[in-house]
N, C-alpha and C positions, 0 to 999 in steps of 0.2 A: 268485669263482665264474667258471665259464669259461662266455662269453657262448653259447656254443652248447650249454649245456644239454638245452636242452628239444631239440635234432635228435640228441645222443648217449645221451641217458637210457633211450629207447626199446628201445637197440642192447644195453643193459648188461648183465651178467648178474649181477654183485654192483657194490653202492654203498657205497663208504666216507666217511660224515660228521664230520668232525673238531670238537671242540669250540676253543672260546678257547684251552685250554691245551696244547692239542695232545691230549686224551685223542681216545677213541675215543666219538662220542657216539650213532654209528648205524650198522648191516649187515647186509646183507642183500640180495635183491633189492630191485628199483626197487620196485614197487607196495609191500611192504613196510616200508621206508626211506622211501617219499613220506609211508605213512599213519602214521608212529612221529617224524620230525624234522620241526617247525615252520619249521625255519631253509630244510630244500627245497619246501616248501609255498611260502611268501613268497617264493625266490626262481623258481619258476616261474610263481607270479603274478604276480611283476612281469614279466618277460621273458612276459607272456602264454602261456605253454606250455597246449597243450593236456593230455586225463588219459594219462597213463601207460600204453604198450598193451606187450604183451610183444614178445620177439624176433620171435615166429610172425607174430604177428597186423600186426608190422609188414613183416613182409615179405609174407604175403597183400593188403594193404593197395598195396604198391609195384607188386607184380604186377599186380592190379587197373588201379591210376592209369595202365602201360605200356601194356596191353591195350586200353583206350579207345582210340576213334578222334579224340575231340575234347578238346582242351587245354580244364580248369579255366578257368572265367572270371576273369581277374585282377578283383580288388576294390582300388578305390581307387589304379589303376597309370596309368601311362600308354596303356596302350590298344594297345601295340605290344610284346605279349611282353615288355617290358622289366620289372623289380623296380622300380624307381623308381616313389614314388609322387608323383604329379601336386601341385603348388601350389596349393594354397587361398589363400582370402582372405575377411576376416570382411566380413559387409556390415548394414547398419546404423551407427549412433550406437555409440558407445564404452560397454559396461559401466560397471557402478560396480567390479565386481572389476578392471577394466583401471586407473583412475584410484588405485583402494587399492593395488593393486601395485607403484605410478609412486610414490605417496606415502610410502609403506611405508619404501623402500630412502634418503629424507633422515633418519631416527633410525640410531643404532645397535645397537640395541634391533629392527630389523624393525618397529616401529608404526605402525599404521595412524594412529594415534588422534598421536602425538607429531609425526608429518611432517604432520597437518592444520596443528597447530597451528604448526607454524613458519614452513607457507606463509599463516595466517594472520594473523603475525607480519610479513610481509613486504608483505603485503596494507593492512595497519593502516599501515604508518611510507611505503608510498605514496601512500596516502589523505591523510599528515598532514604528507610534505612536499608535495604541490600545496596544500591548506590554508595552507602556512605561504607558500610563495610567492604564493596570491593577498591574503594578508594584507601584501605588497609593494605591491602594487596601491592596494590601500584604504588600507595607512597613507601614500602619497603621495598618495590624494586628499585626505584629512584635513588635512594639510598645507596641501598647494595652496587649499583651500575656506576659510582661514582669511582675514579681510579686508583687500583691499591696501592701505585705506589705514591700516591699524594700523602699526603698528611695530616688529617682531619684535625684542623683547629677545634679548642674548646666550643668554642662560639658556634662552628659548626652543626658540633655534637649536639649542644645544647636546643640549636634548631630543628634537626632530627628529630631527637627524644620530646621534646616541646610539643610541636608536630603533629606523631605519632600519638601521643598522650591525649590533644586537641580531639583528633578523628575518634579513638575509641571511647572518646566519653560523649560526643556529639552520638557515635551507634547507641552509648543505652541511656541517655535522654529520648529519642526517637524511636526507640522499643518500646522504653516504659509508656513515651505517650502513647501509642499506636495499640498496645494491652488494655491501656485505661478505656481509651476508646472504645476500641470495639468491646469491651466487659460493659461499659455503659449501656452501649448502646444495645446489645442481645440481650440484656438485663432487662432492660424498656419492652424491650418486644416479647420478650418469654412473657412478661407481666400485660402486657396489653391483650394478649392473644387470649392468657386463661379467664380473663374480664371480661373478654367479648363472647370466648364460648359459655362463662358463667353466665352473662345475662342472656344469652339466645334460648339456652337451656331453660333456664328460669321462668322466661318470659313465653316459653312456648303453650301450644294446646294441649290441652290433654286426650280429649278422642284423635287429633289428627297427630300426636306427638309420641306420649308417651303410655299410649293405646297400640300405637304399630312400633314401636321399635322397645326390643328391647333392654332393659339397665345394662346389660352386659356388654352392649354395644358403646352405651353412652361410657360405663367403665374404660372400656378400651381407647376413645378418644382421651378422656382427661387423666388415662395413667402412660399406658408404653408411646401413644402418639406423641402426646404432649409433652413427655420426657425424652422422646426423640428431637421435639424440634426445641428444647431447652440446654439439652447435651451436645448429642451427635452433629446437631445441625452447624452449631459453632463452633465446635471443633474439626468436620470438614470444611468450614468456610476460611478459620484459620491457615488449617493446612495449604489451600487452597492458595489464599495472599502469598504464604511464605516461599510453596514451590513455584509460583507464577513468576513474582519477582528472581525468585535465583534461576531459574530459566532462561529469564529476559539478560539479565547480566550475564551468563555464561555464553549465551548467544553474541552479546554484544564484544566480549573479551575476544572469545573465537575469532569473531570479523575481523577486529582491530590487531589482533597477529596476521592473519592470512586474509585475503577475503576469498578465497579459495574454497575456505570453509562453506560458503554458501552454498557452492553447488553441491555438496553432496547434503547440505542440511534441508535446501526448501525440498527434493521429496522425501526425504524422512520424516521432514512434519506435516508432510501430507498421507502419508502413509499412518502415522499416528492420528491423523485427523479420523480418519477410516475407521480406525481399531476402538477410538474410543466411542465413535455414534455409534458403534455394534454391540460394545459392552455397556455403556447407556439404556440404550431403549431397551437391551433383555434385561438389567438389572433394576431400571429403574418398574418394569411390569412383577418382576420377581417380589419386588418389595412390596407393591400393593399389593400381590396377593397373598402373599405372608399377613400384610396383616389386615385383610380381611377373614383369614384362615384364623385369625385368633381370638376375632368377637364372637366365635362361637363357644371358647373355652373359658370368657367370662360368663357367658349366658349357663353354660352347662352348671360348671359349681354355683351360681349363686341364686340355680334355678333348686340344686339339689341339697343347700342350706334351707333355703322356704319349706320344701315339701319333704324333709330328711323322714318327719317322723310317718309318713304315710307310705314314704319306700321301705322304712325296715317291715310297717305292719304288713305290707301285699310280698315282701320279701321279694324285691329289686335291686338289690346290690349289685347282683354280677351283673344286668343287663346295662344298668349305667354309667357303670367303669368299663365294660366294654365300650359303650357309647361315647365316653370320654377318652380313653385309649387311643379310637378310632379317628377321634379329632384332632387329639396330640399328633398323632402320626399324619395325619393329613399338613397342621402349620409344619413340623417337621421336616416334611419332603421340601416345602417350601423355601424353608429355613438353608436347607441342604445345600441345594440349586443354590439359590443366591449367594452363597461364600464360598461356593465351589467354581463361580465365573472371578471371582478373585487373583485363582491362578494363573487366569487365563488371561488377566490383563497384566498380569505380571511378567509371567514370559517374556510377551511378545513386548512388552514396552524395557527388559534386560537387552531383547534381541535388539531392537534398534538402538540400544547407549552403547551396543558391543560395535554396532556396525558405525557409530559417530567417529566412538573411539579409532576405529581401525580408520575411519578417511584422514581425520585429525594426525594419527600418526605416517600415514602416508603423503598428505602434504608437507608436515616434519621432513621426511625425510628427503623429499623432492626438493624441497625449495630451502635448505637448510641453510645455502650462502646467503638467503635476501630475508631471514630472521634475525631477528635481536637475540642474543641466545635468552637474556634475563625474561 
């Protein structure tokens, strides 16, 4: 179907609908043809087309919109007679539709329900190799705790070392698998995701697509976006498993010395709870507007490659590198802000390890007869 439907339909005077097999499946005029084939219904709904007016009534209609003294208010434009429609940005916390979508594209299958599960999958065997590495720990203190002046038989020895050998080769069997994994599975989805933005793209309008938005914009999705959520994304996520897990085991170690340890820990992780929804919701706004701040620095150069040779003739140089200057420095501020609330969660989350540290050493020392020293 030719993208400009819905502005030639109006003009028609007979419409010819073709079926599958090339028969003839519809003719007529428009208004007649719209109300008799399904197939031009659905596609001027989707291309949003307004209803059907005839020849006359569109050209009464034109003459009208001529005759006015005041241009149509652009709806959702930039404000400056242009077609281009202006860059949004969602604000708040992340959907669950945003997360099912992100999860969706690790099956092959599209599932919402089978990409849970395999990031839950990945979730499990990092929970269970810190588990198996802090069981490094304990079976040397087991070891260590045994009496020095006994006499450690070979047999012993050999159970020990045997042991000890068993645990650290079960930690990187269960790394490696838990790498493979997740490398699979963010693999699937970086590759599902540029397939689904390729065919949206593809498959879009051209007056309602790529008439209002400009290449620079679409640029910026399928380079710095797209290599964010290919890169950065899983390697925060990584991060993410790794400090979770040693958290949860340091926590659990703590208890199983003192349980002492609790009361100074639940509000420190509540006070943590605090610090980080703060540093969240500003950084996570910071970022979208970073990079909304940057589709305009594709639009600028790859507006100023098309029309180079008509700026050197009218001798516009300085006005569009000030122009571009002015934009760099605009995503810059942004840029700024956002890796400057970095330190800010860094402080304050040193400031609570200092303060664990100090209760952890003050139950030490209180209760130092009813510890194990190992």
């Amino acid at each position: 179907a030719n993208t400009f439907l819905p502005l030639l339909l109006p003009h028609a005077q007979q419409v010819l609908v073709l079926d599958g097999n090339g028969g003839v499946q519809a003719c007529g005029p428009p208004s007649v043809v719209q109300a008799e084939s399904a197939w031009l219904q659905e596609a001027l709904k989707t291309m949003a087309s307004a209803p059907v007016k005839s020849q006359e009534d569109g050209n009464k209609a034109a003459s009208s919109a001529l005759a006015t003294s005041e241009a149509p208010e652009m709806k959702d434009g930039l404000g400056d007679g242009s077609l281009l429609i202006a860059e949004d940005r969602n604000v708040g916390v992340l959907s669950f539709a945003a997360y099912a979508s992100y999860f969706q594209h690790a099956s092959s299958q599209g599932s919402f329900a089978v990409g849970a599960v395999l990031f839950g999958i990945v979730f499990c065997l990092a929970l269970l190799a810190e588990a198996v590495r802090t069981f490094t720990e304990i079976w040397v203190t087991l070891w260590t705790s045994t009496d020095e002046e006994e006499v450690v038989s070979q047999s012993d020895l050999v159970f020990w070392l045997v042991g000890y050998g068993c645990i650290v080769l079960a930690v990187l069997v269960i790394g490696v698998t838990r790498a493979v994994v997740f490398s699979r599975i963010v693999t699937k989805i970086g590759s599902g995701t540029f397939q689904y933005m390729l065919q949206k793209v593809l498959n879009a309008s051209a007056p309602l697509f790529f008439d209002v938005v400009p290449s620079g914009r679409i640029l910026n999705r399928f380079s710095k976006d797209l290599d964010a959520m290919d890169t950065l994304l899983p390697e925060c996520m990584q991060e993410l498993l790794t400090s979770f897990s040693f958290v949860v085991s340091s926590i659990v170690m703590c208890s199983m010395a003192s349980a002492y340890a609790l009361v100074g820990l639940i509000p420190l992780c509540l006070i943590f709870a605090y610090i980080r929804r703060y540093y969240t919701a500003s950084f996570r706004e910071l970022q979208r507007m970073e990079s909304v701040s940057r589709s305009p620095l594709y639009v600028h150069f790859s507006e100023v490659l098309a029309g180079l040779v008509h700026i050197r003739a009218f001798g516009l140089q300085k006005r569009l590198q000030e122009s571009f200057y002015a934009k760099v420095d605009q995503n810059s501020r942004m840029y700024f802000h956002m890796h400057a609330l970095v330190p800010f969660l860094v402080y304050r989350v040193n400031l609570l390890a200092v303060a664990f540290i100090g209760i952890m050493t003050v139950i030490v020392i209180l209760f130092h007869q009813q510890l194990d020293a190992s």
